[in-house]
N, C-alpha and C positions, 0 to 999 in steps of 0.2 A: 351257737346252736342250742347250750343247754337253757339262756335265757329267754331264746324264741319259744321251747318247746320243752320243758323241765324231763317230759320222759322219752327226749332223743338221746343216745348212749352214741354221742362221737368218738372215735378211737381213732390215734394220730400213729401213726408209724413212720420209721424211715426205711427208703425204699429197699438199703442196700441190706436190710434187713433177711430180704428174700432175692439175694442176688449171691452169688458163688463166691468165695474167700477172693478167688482171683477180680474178678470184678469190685469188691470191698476193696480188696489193695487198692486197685491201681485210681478208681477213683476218690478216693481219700488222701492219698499222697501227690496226685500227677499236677490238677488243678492249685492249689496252693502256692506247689513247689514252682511251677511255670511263673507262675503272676507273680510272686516276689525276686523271681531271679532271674526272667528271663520275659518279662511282659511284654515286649514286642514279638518274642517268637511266638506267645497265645496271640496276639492281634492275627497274624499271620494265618495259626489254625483256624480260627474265627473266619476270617476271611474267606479264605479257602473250602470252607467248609458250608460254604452258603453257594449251593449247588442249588439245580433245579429238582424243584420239589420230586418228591419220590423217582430222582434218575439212580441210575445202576450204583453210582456211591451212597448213595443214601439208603438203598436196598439192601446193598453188601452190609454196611453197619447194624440195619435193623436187625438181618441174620444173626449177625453176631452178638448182639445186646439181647436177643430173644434168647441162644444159646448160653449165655452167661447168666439170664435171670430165669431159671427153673421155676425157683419158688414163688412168683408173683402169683400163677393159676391157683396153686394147692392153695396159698394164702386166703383166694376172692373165696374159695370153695370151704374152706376152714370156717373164717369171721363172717359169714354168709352176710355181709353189706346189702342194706338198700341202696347205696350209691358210694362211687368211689372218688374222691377229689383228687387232683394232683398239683402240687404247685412247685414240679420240677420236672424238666424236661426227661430224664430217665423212665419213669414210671407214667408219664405221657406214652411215651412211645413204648411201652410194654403193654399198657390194658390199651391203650388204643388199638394197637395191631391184634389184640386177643378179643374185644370189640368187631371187630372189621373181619374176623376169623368166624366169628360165630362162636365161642369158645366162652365167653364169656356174659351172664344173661342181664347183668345190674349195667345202669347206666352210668357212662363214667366223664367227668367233667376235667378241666384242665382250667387254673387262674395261671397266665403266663408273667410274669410278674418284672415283667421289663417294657419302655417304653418302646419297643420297638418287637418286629415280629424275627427270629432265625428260624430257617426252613426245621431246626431239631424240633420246634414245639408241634410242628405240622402233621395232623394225620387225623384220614379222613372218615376213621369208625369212632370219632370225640363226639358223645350226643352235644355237648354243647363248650362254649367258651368264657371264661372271664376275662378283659383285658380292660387296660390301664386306661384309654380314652379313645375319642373317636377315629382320630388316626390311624390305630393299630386296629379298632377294627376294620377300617378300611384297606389299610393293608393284607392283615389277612381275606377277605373275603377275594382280593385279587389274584391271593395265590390258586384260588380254582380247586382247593382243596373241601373248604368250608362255605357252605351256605351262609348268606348273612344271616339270615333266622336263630342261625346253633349259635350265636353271638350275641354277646352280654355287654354291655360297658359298663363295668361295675366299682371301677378304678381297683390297684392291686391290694388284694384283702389286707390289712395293717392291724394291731391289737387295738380290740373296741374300747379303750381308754378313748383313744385318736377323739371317738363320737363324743367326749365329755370334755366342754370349753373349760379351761382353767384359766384366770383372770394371771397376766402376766406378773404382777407384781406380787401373787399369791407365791406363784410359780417361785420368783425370789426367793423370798422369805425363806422359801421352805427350803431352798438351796443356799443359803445362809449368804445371799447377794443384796445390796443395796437396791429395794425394789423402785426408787427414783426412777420413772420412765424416762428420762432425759441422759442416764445412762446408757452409753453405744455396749449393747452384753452380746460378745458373741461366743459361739457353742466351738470349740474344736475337736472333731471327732474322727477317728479313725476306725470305726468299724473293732469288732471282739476282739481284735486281735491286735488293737494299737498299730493299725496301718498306717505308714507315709511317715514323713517330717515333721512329725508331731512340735520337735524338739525348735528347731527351725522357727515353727508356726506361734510357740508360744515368747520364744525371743522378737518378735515381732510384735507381739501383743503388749510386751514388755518396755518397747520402747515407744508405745504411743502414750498419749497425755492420761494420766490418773482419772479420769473418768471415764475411760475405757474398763470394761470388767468381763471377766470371762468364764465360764466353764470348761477343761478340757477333761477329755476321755480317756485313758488308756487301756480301755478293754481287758482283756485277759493277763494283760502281760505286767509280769509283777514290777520286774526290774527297771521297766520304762515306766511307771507307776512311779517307784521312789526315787528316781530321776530327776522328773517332770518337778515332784512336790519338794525335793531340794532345789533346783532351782528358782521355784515360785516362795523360798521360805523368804519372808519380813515384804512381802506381797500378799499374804493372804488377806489381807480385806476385798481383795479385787480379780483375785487368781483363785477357784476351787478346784483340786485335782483330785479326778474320782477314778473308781478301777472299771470293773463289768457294772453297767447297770441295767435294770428291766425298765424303766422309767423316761424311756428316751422321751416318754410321750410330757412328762415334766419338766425335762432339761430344755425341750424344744417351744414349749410355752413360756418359758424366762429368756427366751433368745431372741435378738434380732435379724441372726443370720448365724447361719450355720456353715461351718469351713470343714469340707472332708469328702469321702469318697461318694461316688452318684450310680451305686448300688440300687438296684431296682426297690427294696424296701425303705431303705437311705430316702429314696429323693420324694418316694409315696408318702413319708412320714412328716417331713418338710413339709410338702407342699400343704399334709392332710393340716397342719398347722399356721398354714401360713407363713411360714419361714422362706426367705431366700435363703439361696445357694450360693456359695464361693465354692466350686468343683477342683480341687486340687488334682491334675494329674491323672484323670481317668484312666480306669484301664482299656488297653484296646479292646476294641469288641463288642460289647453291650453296655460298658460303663460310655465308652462315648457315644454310644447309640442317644442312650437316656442323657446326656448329658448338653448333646445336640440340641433334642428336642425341647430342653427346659431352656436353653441359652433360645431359639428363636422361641420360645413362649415368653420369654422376659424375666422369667422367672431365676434365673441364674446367670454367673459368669465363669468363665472359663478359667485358671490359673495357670499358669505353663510353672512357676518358678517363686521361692521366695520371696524377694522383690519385688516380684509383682503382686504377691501379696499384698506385703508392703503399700505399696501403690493405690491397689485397688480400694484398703480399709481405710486409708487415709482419704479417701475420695470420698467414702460415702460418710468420715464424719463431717467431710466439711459440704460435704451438700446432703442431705440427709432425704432430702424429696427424691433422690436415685434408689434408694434403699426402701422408700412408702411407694412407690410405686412399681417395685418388684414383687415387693408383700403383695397388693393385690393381685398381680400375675399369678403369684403361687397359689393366692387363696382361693383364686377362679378356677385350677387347676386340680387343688384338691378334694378326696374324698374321706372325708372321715370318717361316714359308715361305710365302707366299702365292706368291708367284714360279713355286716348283718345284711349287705343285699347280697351278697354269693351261699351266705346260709339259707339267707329265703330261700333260693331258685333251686339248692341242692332237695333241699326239703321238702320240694314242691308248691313252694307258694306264691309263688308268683310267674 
């Protein structure tokens, strides 16, 4: 926004900022704890949870999420916003229903940022929508909530680096990799948090032929960090083990495929790059939603298990035309300004 428009003043908050201590708990702890310890029992909620649009469960929750977040009104009335973005279903369904109340007078948008639509982003006082491709708006416009009109396909907004090509071997270099294209370089990533079988994922990297090279990620997590880079020690010409980084949009232009989670910004950033997917293990729910959809786009494949890992990378180095014609899937797929067209529309320009 401050590129399009130097004297727009965007201010980012998070939602739960203006949501009750007890609401703060339980969403800060509940979600995490579920998916690392008990991911099929989220698949289950997930599932269950995809009611018909505004029926009597989905009414009862709005109650109780509008009683939990007090402070979303006083906020709109405080920061007096010309427009309010949301790129999380929580605060969807706060200003939308304060929206659809009359309660609220700025217009408020929602970028849903998963390849797939769940009834939670649904509600029908959203002046308008962002979504990832045509399908989902198609989907939504079926739920009979949303005009096709208030519908955007803008792909899921990504950091506007995405929009700025970096020449692959640049990309190397600067990740201290042998920029040789003929190099098989794949990315292994788990997400901030050093999600999955990292450990697994890189003993497999290990045992294919020396012209294999790779980046792995370990996100936040210190101890899987110096893990990973003792086991990759008198490997480092072909192994770089990194911690948190802001850069994915670098690590993903040095890669040929990327192996990790199919997180709605995960697979938006991939594809805004051109990258396939190796989907390790999605989580139920909306990771397999998006995970679906990239596997029948072409664009990715599924993992159930190391091995098949295994299997799968040893495939694509020895036919390598499997892997150049996933890139182009993905590169049809993605958007790499998706950013600057949901800032336009918010800003009114388009």
């Amino acid at each position: 926004m401050r590129e399009i428009d130097g004297a727009s003043e965007p201010m980012v908050h998070d939602a739960l900022e203006f949501a009750s201590p007890l609401m703060r708990w339980f969403y800060a702890s509940t979600y995490n704890r579920m998916v690392a310890q008990a991911p099929l029992v989220w698949g289950e909620v997930y599932r269950r949870s995809e009611v018909p649009y505004h029926g009597r469960r989905q009414r009862g929750r709005t109650w109780l999420t509008m009683a939990l977040c007090p402070g979303f009104l006083e906020a709109s009335e405080r920061y007096r916003p010309d427009a309010i973005l949301c790129t999380q279903f929580l605060p969807s369904e706060v200003f939308g229903t304060l929206r659809a109340q009359g309660k609220l007078r700025v217009p408020v948008y929602t970028a849903i940022t998963d390849f797939s639509v769940h009834p939670i982003w649904v509600y029908g006082g959203m002046d308008r929508y962002f979504v990832a491709t045509e399908d989902v708006a198609e989907e939504l416009k079926e739920t009979g909530e949303v005009p096709r009109e208030r519908i955007e396909v803008t792909g899921v907004p990504i950091d506007p680096r995405f929009a700025v090509t970096i020449d692959a071997a640049d990309a190397r270099r600067a990740l201290e990799l042998d920029p040789d294209p003929a190099r098989f370089t794949i990315l292994l990533m788990g997400g901030g948090f050093g999600w999955g079988p990292i450990e697994g994922m890189l003993e497999v990297v290990l045992s294919m032929p020396d012209h294999v090279q790779a980046l792995v990620v370990a996100g936040r997590n210190t101890a899987l960090r110096e893990a990973l880079a003792a086991r990759a020690r008198g490997f480092e010409r072909r192994i770089k083990v990194h911690g948190f980084t802001d850069r994915v949009d670098l690590f993903l232009a040095a890669s040929d495929l990327i192996v990790g989670k199919a997180g709605g910004l995960t697979c938006s950033e991939a594809m805004a790059r051109g990258v396939p997917m190796a989907i390790f293990r999605p989580i139920p729910g909306q990771e397999d939603r998006n995970c679906d959809y990239l596997q029948e786009s072409g664009a990715a494949v599924r993992v159930h298990d190391i091995e098949e890992l295994r299997l799968r990378l040893m495939r694509f180095l020895a036919h390598p035309d499997l892997l150049s014609a996933m890139r182009a899937k993905a590169g049809a797929i993605g958007r790499p300004r998706s950013a600057y067209d949901v800032a336009n529309l918010v800003m009114g320009n388009g």
